[in-house]
C-alpha positions as CSV (number, residue, x, y, z in Angstrom):
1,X,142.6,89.1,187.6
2,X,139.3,87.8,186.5
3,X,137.8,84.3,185.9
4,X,137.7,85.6,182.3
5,X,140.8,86.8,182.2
6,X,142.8,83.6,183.6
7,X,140.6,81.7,180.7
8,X,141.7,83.8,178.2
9,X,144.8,83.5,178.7
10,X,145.0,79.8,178.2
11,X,143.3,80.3,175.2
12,X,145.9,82.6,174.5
13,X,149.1,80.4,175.7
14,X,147.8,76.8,173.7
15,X,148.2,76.6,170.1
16,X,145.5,75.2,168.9
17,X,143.1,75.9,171.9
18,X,139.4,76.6,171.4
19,X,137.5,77.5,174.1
20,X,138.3,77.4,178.4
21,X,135.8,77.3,181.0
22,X,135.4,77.5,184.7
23,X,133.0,74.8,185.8
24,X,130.7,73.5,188.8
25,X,130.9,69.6,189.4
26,X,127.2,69.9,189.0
27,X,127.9,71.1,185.1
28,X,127.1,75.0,185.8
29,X,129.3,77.1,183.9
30,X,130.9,79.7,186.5
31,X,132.2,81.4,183.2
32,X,134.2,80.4,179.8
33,X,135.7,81.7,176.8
34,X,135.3,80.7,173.3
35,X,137.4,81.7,171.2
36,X,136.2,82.5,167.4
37,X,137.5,79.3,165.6
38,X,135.6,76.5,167.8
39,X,135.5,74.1,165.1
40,X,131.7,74.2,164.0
41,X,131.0,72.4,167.7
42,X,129.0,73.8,170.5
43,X,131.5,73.8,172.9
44,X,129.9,75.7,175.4
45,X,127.2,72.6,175.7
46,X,129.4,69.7,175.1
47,X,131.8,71.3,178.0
48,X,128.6,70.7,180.0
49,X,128.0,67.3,179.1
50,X,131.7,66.1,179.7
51,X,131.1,67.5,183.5
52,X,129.2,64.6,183.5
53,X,132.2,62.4,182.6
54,X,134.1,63.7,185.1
55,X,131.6,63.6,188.0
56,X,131.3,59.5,187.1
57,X,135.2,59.3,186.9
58,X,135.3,61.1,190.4
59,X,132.6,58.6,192.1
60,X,134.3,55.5,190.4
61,X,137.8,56.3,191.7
62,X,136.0,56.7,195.4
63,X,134.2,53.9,195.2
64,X,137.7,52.0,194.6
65,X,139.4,54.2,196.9
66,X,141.4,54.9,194.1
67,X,141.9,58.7,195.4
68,X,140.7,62.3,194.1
69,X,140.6,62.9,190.4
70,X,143.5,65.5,188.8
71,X,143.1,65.7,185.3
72,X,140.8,64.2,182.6
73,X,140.9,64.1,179.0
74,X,138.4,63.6,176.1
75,X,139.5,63.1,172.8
76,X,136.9,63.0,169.4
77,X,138.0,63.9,166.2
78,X,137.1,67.4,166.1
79,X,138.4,68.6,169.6
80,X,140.2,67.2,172.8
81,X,139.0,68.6,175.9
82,X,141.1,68.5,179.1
83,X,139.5,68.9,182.7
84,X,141.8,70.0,185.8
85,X,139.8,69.9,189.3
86,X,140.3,73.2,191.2
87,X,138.5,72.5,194.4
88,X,135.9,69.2,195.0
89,X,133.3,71.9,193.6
90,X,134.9,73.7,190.8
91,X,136.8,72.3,187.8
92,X,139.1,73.7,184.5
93,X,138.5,72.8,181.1
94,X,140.3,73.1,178.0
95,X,139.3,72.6,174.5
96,X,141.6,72.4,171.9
97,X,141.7,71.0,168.1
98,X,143.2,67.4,167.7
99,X,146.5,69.2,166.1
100,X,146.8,71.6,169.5
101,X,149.2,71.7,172.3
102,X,148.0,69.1,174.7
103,X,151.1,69.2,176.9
104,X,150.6,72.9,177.2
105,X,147.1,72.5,177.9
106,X,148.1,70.5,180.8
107,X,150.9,72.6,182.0
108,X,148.4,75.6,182.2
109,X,145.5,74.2,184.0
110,X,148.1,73.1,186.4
111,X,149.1,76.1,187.0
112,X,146.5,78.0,186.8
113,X,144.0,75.9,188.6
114,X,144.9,77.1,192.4
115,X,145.1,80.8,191.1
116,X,141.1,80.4,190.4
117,X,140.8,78.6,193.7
118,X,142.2,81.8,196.1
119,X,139.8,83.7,194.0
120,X,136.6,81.2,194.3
């Protein structure tokens, strides 16, 4: 199965989900899909950006020794985004509309997350 495909399937599996995207800790986007109701928001760029987020969450916690970052999440009032690491390289990320299934959105990075790693 493809990156695209495995993204696509979230999308497919979350009520309520946007856009998913496979992502370098340096903010490169290794691919994504967008699905056609993203909520008037460039979520392709703002997906970029919250790499950012992440990489600054990821050297706080080793500066405390706090251990590796899982799972971050972003909440505004137009979308909630939800980053899984996949390797120290890659990571997940979900977008969905405040209203959509952020549980699910959870389960399915977790899951899917070492299926993309083999494949990296």
């Amino acid at each position: 199965m493809s990156f695209r495909e495995h993204l696509e399937q979230v999308c497919r599996n979350v009520d309520g989900a946007v856009a998913c995207s496979l992502m370098g800790a340096d903010g490169i986007e290794v691919d994504t899909h967008v699905q056609a109701d993203a909520a008037n928001v460039d979520v392709k760029s703002l997906l970029v950006e919250y790499s950012a987020v992440l990489r600054s969450a990821r050297e706080a916690a080793e500066a405390h020794e706090a251990g590796g970052v899982a799972e971050i999440a972003i909440a505004t009032d137009k979308l909630l985004a939800v980053a899984r690491t996949v390797s120290p390289e890659y990571f997940m990320v979900v977008a969905l509309r405040p209203d959509g299934n952020y549980g699910k959105a959870r389960y399915l990075l977790r899951v899917t997350a070492p299926r993309l790693r083999s494949e990296l």
